[in-house]
Residue frames relative to the residue before (quaternion, step in Angstrom):
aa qw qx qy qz dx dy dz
X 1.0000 0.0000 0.0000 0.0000 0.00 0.00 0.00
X 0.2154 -0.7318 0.6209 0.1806 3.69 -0.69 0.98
X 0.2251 -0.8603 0.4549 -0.0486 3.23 -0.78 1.28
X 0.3912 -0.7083 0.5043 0.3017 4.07 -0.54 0.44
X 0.4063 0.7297 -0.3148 0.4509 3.11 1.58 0.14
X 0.5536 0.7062 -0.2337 0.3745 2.91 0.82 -1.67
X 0.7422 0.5620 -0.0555 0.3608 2.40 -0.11 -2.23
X 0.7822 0.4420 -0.2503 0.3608 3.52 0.31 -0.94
X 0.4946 0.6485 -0.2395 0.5268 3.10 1.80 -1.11
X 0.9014 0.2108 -0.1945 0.3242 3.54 0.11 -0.71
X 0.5830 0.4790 -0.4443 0.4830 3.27 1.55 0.36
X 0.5092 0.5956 -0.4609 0.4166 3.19 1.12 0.17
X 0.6041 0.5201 -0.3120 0.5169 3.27 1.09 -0.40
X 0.7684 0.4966 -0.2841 0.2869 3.55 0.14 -0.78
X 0.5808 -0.6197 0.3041 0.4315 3.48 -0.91 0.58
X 0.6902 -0.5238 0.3615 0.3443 3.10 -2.07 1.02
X 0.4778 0.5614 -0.5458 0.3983 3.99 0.87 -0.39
X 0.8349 0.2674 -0.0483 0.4786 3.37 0.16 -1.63
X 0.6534 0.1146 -0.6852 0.3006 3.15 0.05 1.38
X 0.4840 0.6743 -0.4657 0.3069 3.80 0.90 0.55
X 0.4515 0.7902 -0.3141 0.2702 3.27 1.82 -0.37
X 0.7944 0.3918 -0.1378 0.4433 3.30 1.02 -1.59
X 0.3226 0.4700 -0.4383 0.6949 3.71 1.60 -0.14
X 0.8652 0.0297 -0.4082 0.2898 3.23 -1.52 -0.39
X 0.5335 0.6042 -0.4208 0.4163 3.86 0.53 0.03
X 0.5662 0.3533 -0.2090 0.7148 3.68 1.14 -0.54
X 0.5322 0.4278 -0.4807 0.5502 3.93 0.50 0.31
X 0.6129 0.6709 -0.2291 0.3490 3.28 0.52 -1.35
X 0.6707 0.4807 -0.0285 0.5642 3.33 0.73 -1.93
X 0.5761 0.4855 -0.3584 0.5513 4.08 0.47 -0.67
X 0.8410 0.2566 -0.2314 0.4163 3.63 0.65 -0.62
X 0.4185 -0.7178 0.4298 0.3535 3.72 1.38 0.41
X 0.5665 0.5122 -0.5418 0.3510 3.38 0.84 1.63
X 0.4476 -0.7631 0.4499 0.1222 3.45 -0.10 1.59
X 0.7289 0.4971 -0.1405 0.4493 2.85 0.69 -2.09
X 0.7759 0.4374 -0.3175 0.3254 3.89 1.07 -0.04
X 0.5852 0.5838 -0.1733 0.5353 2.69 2.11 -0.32
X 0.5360 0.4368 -0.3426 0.6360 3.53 1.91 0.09
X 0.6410 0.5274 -0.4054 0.3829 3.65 0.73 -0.05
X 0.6050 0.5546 -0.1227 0.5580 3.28 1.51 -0.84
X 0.5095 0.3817 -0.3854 0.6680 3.83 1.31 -0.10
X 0.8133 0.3380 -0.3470 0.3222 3.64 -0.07 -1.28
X 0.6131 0.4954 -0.4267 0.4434 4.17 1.09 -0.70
X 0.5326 0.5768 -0.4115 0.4629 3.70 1.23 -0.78
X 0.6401 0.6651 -0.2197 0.3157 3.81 0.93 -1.09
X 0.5534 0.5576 -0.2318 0.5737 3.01 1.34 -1.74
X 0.8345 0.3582 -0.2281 0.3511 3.55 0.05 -1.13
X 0.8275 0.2771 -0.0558 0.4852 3.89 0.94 -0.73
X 0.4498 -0.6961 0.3957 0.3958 3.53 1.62 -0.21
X 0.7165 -0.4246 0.4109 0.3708 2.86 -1.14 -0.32
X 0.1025 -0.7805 0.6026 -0.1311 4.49 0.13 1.41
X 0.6382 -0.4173 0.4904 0.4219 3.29 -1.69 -0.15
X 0.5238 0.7635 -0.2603 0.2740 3.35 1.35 -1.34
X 0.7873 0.4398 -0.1086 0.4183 3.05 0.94 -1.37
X 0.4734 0.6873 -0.3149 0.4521 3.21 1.78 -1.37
X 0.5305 0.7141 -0.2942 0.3493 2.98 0.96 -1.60
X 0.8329 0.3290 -0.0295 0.4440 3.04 -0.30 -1.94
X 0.4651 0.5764 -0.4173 0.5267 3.85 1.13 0.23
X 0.7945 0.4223 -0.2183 0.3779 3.28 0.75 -0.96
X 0.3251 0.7348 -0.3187 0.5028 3.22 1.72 -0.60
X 0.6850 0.5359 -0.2342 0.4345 3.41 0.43 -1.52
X 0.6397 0.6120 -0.2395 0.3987 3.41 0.94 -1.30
X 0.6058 0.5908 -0.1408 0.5139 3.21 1.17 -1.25
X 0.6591 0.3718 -0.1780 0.6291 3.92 0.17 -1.29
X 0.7334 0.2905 -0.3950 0.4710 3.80 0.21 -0.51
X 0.5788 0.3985 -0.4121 0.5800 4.36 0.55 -0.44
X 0.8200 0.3167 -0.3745 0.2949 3.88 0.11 -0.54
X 0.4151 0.5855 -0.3907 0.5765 3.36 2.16 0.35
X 0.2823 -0.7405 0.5516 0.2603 3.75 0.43 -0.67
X 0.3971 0.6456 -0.5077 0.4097 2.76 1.05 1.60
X 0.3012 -0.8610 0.4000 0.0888 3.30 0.86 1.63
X 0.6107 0.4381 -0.3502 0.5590 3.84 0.22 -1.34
X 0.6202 0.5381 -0.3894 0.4173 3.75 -0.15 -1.72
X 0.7925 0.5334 -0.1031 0.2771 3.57 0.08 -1.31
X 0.4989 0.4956 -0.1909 0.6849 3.24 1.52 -0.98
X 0.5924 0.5737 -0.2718 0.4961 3.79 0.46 -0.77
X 0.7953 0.0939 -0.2720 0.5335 3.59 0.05 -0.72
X 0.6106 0.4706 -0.4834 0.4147 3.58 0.45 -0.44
X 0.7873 0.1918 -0.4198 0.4088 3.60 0.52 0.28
X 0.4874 0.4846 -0.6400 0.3435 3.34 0.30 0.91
X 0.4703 0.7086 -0.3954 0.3470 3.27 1.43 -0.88
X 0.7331 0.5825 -0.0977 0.3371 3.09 0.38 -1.41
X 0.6324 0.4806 -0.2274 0.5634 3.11 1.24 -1.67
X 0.6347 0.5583 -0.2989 0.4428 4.12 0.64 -0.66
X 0.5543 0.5662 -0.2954 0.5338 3.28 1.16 -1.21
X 0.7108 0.4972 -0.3378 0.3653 3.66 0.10 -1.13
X 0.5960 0.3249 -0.3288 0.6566 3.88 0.63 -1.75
X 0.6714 0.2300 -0.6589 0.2494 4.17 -0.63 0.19
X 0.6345 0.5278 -0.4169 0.3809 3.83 0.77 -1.02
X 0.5809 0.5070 -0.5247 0.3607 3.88 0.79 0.34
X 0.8339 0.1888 -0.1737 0.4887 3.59 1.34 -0.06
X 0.6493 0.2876 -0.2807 0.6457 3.30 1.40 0.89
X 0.5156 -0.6004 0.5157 0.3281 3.65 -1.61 0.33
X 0.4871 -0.6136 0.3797 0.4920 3.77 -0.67 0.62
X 0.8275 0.4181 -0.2190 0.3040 3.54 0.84 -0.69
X 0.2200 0.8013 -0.4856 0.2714 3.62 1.68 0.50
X 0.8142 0.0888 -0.0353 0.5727 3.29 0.82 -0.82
X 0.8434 -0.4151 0.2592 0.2218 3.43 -1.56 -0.13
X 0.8381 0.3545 -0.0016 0.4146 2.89 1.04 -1.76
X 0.3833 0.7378 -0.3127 0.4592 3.64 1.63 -0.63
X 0.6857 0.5573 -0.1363 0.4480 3.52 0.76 -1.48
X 0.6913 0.5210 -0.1195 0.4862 3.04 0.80 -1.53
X 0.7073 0.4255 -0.2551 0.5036 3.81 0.95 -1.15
X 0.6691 0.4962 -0.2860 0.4736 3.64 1.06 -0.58
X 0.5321 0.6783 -0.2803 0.4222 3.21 1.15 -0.71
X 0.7593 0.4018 -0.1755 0.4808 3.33 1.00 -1.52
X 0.6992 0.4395 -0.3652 0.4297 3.32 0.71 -0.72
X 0.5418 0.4554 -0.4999 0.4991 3.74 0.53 -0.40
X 0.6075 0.6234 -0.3269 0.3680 3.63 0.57 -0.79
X 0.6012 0.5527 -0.1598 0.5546 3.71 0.94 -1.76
X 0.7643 0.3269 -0.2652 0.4886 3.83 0.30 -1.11
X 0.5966 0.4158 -0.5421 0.4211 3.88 0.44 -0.38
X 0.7040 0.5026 -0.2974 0.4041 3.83 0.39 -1.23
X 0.6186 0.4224 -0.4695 0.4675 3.86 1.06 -0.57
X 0.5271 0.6055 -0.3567 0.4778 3.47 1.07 -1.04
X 0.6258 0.6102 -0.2529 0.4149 3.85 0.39 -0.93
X 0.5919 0.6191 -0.1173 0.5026 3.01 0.73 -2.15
X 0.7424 0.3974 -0.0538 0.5367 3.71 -0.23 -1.33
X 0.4905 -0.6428 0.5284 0.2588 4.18 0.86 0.30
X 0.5974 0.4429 -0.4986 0.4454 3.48 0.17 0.79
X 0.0810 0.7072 -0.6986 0.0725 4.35 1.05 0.63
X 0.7077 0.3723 -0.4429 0.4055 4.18 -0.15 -0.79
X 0.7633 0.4126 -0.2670 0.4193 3.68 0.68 -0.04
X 0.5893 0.5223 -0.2678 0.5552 2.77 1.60 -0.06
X 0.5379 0.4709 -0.3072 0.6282 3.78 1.27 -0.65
X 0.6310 0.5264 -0.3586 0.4428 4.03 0.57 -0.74
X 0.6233 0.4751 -0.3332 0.5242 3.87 1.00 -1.09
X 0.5627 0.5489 -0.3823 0.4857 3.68 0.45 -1.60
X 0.8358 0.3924 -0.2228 0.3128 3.53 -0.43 -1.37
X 0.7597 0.2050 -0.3698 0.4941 3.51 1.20 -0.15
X 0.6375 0.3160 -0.6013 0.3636 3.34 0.36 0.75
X 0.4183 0.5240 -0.6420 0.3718 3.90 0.69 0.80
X 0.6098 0.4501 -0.4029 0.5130 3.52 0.94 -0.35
X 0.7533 0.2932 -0.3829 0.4471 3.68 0.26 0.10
X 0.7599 0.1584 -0.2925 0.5585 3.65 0.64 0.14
X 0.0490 -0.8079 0.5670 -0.1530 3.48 0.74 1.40
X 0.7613 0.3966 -0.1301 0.4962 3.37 0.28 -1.84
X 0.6769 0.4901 -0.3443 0.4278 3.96 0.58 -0.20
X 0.6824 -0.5666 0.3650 0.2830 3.31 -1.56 0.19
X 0.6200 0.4530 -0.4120 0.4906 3.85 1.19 0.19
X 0.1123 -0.8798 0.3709 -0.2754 3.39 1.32 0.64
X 0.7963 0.4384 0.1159 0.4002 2.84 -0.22 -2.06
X 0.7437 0.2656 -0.2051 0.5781 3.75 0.87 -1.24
X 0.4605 0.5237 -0.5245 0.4885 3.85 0.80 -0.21
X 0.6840 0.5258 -0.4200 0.2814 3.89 0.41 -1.06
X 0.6083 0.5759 -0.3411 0.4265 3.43 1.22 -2.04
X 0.6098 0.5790 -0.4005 0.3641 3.59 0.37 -1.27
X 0.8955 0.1849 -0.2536 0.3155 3.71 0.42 -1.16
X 0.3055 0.7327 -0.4644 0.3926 3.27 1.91 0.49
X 0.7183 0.4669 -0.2029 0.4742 3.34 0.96 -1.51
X 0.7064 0.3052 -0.3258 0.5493 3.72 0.72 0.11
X 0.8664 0.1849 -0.1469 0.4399 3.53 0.43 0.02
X 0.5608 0.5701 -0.5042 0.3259 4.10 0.80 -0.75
X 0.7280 0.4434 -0.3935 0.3443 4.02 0.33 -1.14
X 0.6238 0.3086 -0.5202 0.4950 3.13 -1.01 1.06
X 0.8357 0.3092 -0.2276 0.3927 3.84 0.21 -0.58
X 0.7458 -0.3222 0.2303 0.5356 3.70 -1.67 0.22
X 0.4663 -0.5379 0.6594 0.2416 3.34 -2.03 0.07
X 0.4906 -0.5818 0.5754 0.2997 3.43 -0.77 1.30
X 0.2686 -0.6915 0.5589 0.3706 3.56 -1.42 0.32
X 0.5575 -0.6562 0.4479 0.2408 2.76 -1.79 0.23
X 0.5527 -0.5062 0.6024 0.2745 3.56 -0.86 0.56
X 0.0494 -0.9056 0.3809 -0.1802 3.73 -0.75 1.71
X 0.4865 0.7623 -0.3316 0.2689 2.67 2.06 -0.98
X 0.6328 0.2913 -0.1607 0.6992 3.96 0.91 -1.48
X 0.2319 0.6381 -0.7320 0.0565 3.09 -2.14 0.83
X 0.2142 -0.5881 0.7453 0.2297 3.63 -1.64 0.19
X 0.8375 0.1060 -0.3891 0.3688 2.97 -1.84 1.37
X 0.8268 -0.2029 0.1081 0.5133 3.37 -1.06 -0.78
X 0.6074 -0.6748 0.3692 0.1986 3.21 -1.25 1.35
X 0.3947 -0.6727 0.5952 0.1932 3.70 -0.47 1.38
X 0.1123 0.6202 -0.7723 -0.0793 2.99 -2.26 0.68
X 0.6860 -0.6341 0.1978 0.2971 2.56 -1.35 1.60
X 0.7633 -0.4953 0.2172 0.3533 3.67 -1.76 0.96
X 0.6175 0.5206 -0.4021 0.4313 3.70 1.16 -1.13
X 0.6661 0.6042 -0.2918 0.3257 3.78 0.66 -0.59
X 0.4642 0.6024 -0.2739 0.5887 3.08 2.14 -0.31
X 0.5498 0.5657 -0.5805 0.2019 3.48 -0.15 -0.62
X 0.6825 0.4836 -0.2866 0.4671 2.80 -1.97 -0.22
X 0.7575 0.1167 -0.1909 0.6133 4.25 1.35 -0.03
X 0.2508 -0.6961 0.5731 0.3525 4.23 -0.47 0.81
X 0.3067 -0.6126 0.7274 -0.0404 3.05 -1.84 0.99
X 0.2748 -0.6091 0.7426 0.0456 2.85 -1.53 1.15
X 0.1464 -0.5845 0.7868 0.1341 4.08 -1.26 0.98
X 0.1144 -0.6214 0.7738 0.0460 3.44 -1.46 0.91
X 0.3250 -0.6871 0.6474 0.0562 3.59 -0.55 1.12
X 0.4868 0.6895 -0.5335 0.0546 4.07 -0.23 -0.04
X 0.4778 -0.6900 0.5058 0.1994 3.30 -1.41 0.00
X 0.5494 -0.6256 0.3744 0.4081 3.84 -1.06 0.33
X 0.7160 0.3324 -0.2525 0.5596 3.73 1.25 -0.29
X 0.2711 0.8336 -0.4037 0.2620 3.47 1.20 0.24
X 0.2512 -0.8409 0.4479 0.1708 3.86 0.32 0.74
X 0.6313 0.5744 -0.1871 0.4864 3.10 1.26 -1.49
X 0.6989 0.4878 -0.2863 0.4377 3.51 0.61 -1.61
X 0.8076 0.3905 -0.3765 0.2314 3.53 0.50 -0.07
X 0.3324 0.6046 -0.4445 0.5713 3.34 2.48 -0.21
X 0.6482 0.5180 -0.4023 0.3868 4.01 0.45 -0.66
X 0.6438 0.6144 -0.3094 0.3352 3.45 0.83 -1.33
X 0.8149 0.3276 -0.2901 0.3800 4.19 0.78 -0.13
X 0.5652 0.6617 -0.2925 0.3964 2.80 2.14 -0.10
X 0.4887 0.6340 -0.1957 0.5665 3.02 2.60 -0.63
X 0.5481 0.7084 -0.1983 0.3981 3.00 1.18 -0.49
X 0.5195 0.7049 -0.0012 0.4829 3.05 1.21 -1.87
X 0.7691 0.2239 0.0139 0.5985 3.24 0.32 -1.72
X 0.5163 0.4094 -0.5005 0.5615 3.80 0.57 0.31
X 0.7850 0.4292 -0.2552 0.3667 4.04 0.64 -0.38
X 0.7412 0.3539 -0.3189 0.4730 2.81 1.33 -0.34
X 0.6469 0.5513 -0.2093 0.4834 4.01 1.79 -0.32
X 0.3946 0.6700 -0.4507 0.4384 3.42 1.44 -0.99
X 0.8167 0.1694 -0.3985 0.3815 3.55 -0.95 -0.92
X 0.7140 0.4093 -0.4048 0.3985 3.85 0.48 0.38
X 0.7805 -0.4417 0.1015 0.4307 3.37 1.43 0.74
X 0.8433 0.3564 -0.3268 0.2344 2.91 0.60 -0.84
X 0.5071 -0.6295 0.5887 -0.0023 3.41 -1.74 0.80
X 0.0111 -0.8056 0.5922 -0.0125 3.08 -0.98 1.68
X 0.0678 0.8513 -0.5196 0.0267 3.52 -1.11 0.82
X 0.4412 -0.7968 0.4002 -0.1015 2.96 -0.93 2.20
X 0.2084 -0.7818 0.5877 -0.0057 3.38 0.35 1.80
X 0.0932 -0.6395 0.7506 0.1376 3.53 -1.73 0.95
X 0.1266 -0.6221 0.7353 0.2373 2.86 -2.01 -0.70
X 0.4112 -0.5064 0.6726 0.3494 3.73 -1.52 0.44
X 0.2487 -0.7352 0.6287 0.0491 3.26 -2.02 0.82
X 0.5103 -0.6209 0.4192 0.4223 3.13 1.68 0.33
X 0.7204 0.2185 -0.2583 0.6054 4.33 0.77 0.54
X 0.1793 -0.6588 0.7106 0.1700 3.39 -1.40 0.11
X 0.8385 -0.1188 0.1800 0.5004 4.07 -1.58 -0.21
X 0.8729 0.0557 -0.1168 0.4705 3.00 -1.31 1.39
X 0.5897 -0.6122 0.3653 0.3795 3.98 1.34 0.76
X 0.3908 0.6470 -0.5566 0.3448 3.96 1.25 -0.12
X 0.8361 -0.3963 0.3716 0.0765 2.85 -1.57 1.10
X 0.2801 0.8002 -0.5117 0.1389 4.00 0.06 -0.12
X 0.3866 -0.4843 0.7254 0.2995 3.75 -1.53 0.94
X 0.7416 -0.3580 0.5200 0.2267 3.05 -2.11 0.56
X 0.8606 0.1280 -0.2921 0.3971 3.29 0.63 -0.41
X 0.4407 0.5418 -0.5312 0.4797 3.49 1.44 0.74
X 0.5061 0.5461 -0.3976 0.5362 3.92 1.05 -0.70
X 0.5201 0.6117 -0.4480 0.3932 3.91 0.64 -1.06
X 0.6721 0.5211 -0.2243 0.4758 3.45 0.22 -2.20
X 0.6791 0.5957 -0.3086 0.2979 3.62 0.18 -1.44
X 0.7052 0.4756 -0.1866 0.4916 3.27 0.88 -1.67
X 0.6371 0.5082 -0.4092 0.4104 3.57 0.69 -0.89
X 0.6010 0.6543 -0.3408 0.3074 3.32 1.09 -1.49
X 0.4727 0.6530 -0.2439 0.5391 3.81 1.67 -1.38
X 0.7936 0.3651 -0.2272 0.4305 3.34 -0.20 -1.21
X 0.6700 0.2962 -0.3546 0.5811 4.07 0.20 -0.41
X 0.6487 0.4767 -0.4171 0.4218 3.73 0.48 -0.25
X 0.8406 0.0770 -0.0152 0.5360 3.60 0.42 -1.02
X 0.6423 0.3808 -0.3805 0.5455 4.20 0.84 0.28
X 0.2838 0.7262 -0.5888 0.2128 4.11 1.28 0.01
X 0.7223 0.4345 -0.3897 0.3710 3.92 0.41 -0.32
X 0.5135 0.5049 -0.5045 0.4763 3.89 1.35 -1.11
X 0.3544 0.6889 -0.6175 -0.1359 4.06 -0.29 -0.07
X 0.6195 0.3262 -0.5185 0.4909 3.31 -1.31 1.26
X 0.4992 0.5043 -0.5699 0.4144 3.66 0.90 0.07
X 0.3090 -0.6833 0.6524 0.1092 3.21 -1.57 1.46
X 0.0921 -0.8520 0.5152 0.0144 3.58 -1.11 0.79
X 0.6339 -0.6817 0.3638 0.0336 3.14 -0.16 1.90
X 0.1848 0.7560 -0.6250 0.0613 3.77 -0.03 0.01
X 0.3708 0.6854 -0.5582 0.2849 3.23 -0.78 1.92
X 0.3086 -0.7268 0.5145 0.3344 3.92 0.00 0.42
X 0.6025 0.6220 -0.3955 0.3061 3.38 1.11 -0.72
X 0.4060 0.7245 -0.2121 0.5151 3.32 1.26 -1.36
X 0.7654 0.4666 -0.1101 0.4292 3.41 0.25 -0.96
X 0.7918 0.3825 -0.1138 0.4624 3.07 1.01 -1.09
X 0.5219 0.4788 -0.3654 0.6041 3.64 1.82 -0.78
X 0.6896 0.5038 -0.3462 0.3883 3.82 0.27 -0.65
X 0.2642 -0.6710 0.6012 0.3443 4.13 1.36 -0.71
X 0.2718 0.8067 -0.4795 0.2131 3.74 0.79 0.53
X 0.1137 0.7926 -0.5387 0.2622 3.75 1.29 1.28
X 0.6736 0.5270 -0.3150 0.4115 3.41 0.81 -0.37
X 0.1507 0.7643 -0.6013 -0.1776 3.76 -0.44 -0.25
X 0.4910 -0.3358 -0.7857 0.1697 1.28 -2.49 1.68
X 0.0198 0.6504 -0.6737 -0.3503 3.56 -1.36 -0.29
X 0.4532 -0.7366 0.4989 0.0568 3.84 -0.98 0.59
X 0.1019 -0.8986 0.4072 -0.1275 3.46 0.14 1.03
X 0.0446 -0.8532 0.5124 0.0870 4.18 0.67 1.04
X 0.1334 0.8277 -0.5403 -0.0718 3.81 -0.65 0.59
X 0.4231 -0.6846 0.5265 0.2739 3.84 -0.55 1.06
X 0.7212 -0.5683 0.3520 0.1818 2.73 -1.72 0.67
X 0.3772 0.5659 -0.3404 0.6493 3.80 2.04 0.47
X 0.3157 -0.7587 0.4792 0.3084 3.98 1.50 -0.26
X 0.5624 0.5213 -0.4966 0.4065 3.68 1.11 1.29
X 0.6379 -0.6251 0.3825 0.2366 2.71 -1.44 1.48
X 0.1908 -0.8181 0.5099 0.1851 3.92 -0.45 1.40
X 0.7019 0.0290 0.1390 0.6980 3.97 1.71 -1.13
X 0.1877 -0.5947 0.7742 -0.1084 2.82 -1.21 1.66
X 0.2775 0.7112 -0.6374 0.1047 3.27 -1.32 1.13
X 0.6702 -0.4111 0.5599 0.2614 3.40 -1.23 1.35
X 0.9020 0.2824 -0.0089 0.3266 2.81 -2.14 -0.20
X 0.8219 -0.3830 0.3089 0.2871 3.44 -1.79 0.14
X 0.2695 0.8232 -0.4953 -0.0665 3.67 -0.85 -0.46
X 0.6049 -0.6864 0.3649 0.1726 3.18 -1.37 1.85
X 0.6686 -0.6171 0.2109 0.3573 3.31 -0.92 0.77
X 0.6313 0.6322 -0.2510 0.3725 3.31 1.35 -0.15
X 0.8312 -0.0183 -0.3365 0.4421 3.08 1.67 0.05
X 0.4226 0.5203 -0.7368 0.0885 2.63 0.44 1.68
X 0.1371 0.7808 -0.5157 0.3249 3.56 0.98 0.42
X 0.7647 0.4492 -0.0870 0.4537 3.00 0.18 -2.17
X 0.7274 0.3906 -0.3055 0.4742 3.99 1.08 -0.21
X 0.5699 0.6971 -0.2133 0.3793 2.99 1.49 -0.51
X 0.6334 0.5316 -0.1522 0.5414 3.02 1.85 -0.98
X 0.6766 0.5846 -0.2457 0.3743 3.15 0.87 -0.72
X 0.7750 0.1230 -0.2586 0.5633 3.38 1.54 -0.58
X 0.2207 0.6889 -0.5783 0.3772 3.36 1.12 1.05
X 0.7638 0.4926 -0.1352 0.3945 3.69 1.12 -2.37
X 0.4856 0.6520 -0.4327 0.3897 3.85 1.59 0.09
């Protein structure tokens, strides 16, 4: 289980250079200065070699340069990233540590979307898709999926969902839905966002419901419960439920799925991630990440008007 735990655990450990690296490099980048944020990787270098840390922060770069639309620039760090990433995985697992994962992750990420960007998306969904086959069994998994969801799922079927385990009202499976549009609420049990989302879903279950549509609010266990403590699956079970009547008490009738898989067929790294299917059960808007009440309205309609 890859854990946010983890993660904390070992940057607490690590020296004060390398964890100030990737802050002031993402400082850097906020001001559209590349060329300072590559000076800060390469003096960090001189002094500590070549780390995940840094890889890291290389890839960062990648990022701030693809969300600048500075395509070439981008392509650039995301393959050095990458290229580093490889010579470490020749003497370490990608997942031993935190940050290794995370830097590969992005760059494979940075090169489909420059690839995209630049009118090549079918070559760009082809690259994505074979390195999800090579880092199937690992923990960047998941983001390799979102990446080709977001270039390729709208327009086509919704994967199904894994049903077998749930809290609240008993799911049936998505094909059995057709013929009604469906909101997938992706959220999580420590999910801050997902619960500012959870009355706004609400909302839009009150005002759309008597025209059909239907929202269901896949989880997953993370292997911890409050405050990162430790928990069996079926203490983490209790936990999650404990979430849901506390902060989802308005979605009632929202079935909730409990599957990591689910999680993992969707690329659902993001929390909430938010998932519109029409009433033909194709996906109309996949979208990472939060979203204001206005569009989901505006998505709501759309597979309301199929």
């Amino acid at each position: 289980m890859y854990r946010r735990i983890f993660l904390a655990a070992l940057i607490a450990f690590a020296p004060a250079a390398a964890q100030d690296l990737v802050p002031e490099v993402r400082a850097a980048i906020a001001k559209n200065d590349f060329a300072l944020g590559e000076k800060q990787i390469r003096d960090f270098q001189t002094k500590q070699g070549v780390t995940p840390e840094m890889i890291l922060a290389v890839s960062w770069l990648g990022r701030g340069a693809l969300a600048a639309k500075q395509f070439d620039r981008a392509d650039e760090y995301a393959i050095e990233a990458r290229k580093l990433a490889l010579e470490q995985l020749a003497k370490r697992k990608l997942d031993a540590e935190p940050n290794l994962p995370l830097a590969l992750g992005a760059s494979i990420e940075v090169q489909g979307h420059v690839m995209a960007a630049r009118g090549e998306r079918d070559e760009a969904v082809r690259f994505l898709r074979r390195e999800l086959e090579t880092y199937r069994g690992t923990s960047i998994r998941t983001r390799i999926q979102k990446n080709i969801h977001l270039l390729s799922l709208e327009g086509k079927p919704a994967p199904a969902l894994e049903v077998s385990k749930w809290l609240g009202a008993k799911p049936v499976p998505l094909a059995q839905l057709k013929g009604r549009p469906v909101v997938l609420f992706f959220w999580a049990h420590w999910c801050a966002d997902c619960k500012k989302q959870g009355p706004e879903l609400a909302r839009l279950v009150s005002e759309y419901g008597a025209k059909g549509l239907v929202v269901v609010g896949p989880t997953q266990r993370y292997g911890y419960v409050a405050e990162g403590a430790d928990a069996t699956p079926e203490v983490e079970t209790r936990y999650i439920d404990t979430i849901r009547k506390q902060f989802y008490s308005d979605l009632t009738g929202m079935a909730v799925p409990v599957s990591e898989e689910n999680f993992r067929n969707y690329g659902s790294s993001s929390s909430p991630t938010l998932v519109f299917i029409d009433r033909k059960g194709l996906v109309r808007l996949y979208h990472p990440g939060a979203m204001p009440y206005t569009e989901l309205v505006a998505g709501a309609k759309a597979i309301l008007a199929e």
